[in-house]
VMD Tcl script that draws the C-alpha trace (Angstrom):
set ca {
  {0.07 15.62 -43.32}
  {1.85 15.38 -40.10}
  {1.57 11.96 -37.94}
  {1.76 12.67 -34.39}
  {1.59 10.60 -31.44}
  {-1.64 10.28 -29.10}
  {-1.06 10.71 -26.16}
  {-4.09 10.07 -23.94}
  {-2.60 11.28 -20.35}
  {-1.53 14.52 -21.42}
  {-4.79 15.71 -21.75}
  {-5.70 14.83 -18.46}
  {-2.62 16.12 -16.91}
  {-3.56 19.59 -18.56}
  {-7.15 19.65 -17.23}
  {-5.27 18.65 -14.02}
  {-2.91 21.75 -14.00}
  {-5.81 23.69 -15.50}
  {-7.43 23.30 -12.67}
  {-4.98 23.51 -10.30}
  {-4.39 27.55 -11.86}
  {-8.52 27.85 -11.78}
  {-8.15 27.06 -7.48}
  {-5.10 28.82 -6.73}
  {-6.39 32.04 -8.50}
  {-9.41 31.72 -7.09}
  {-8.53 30.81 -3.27}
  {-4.92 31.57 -2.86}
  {-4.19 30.28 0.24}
  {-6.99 31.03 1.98}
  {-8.02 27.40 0.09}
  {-5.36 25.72 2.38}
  {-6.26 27.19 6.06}
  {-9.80 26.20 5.16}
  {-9.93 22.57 4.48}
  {-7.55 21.19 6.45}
  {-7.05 17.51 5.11}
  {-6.46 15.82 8.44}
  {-9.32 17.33 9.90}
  {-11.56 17.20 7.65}
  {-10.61 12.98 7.01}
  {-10.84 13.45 3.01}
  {-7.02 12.19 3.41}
  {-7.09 8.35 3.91}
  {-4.16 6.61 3.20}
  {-3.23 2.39 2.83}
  {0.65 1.54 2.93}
  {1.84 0.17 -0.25}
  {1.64 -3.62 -0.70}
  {3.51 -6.23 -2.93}
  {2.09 -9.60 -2.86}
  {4.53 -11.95 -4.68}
  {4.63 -15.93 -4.04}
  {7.55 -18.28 -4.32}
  {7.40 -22.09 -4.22}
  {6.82 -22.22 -0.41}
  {5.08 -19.31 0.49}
  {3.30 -16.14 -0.17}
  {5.09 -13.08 1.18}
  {3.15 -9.30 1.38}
  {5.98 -6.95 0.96}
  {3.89 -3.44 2.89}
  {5.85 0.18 2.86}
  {5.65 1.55 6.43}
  {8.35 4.07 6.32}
  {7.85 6.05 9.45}
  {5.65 3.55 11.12}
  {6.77 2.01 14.67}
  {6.30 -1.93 14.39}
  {4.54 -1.44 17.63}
  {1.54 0.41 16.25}
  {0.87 -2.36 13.78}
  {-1.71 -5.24 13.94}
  {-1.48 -8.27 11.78}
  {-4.66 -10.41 12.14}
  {-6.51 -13.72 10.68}
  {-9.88 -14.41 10.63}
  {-10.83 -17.11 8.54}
  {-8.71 -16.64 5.14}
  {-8.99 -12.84 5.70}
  {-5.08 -11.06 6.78}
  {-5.57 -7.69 8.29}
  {-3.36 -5.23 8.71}
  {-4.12 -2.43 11.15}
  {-1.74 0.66 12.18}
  {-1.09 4.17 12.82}
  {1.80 6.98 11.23}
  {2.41 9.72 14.02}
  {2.92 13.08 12.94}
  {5.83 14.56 14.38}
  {4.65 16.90 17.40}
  {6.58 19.75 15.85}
  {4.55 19.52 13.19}
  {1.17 21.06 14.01}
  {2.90 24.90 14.59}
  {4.80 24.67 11.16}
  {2.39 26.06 7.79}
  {3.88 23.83 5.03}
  {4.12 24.70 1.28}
  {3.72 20.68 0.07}
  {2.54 18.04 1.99}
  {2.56 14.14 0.41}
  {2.95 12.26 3.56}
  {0.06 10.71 4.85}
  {-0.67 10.40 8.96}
  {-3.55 9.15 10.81}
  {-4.76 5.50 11.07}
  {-4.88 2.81 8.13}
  {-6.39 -0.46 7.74}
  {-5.87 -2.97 4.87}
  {-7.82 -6.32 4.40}
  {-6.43 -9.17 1.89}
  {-8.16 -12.46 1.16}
  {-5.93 -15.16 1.52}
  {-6.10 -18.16 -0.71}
  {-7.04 -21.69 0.47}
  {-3.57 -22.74 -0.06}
  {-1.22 -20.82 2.58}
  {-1.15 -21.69 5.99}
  {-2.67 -18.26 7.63}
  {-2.13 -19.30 11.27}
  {1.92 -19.88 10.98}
  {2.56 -15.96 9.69}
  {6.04 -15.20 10.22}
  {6.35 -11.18 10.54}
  {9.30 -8.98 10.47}
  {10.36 -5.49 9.93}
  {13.13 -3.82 8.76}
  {14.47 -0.40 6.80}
  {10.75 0.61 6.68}
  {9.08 -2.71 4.96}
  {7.47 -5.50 6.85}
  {7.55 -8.67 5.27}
  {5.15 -11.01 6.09}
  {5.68 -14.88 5.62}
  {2.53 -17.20 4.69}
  {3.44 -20.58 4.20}
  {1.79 -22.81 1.48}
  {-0.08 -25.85 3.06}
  {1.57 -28.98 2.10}
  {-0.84 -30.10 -0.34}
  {-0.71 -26.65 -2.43}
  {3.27 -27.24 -2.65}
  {4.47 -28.05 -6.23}
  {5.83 -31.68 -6.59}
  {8.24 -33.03 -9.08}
  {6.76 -36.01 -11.06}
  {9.75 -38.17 -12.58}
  {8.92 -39.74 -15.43}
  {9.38 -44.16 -15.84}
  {10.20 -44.90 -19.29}
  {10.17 -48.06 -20.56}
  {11.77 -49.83 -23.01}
  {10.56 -52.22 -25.59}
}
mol new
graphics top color blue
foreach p $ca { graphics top sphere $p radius 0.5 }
foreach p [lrange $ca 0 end-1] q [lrange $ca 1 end] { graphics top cylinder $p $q radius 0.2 }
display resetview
């Protein structure tokens, strides 16, 4: 008897190519020309976002490779952050028939519900090498405190 491994996602990523074979056989490219992603708005897209927290603040990493700072909105309302923004295609673009396309364009929002302890109206924002880093700092209450110890003797 032979043990083998399981391996649950192969299956899936044979159906996947399976399938893949089943709609390129069947509509060869005439599959592309007809739905056109952009246009048709199946396409939506939300930047990549790490949320880490240190002792004084929280910070949102967000991937906006491509994205001008200008065409970004960071808002508050309440303990809600917002993040609102648009990835132009390059003008070029619409004349050329690609082979692959993983980029996304078009318009993205992204909503995050901010705990009680940060300090959403003193945001700190700024951008560089494609990531904008935004800066929530922790009220002063929700700040960890050092307790020393008394010991006494006797």
């Amino acid at each position: 008897m032979v043990i083998s491994r399981w391996e649950p996602f192969g299956e899936l990523a044979t159906m996947h190519q399976g399938l893949n074979r089943v709609f390129n056989e069947v509509f060869p490219r005439a599959w592309e020309h007809a739905f056109r992603w952009e246009e048709v708005g199946v396409r939506v897209w939300a930047p990549a976002v790490d949320i880490f927290e240190t002792d004084k603040n929280l910070v949102f990493d967000v991937e906006l490779a491509g994205v001008d700072p200008n065409d970004v909105q960071i808002r508050v309302e309440g303990n809600t952050l917002y993040l609102k923004g648009h990835r132009k295609r390059e003008q070029d673009a619409k004349d050329q028939r690609y082979h692959h396309l993983e980029r996304f364009f078009g318009s993205f929002c992204r909503s995050f519900t901010l705990p009680h302890s940060v300090d959403g109206g003193q945001i700190a924002a700024q951008y560089r090498d494609g990531i904008l880093t935004l800066t929530l700092p922790k009220k002063e209450e929700a700040k960890p405190k050092t307790i020393r110890i008394n010991v006494s003797k006797g």
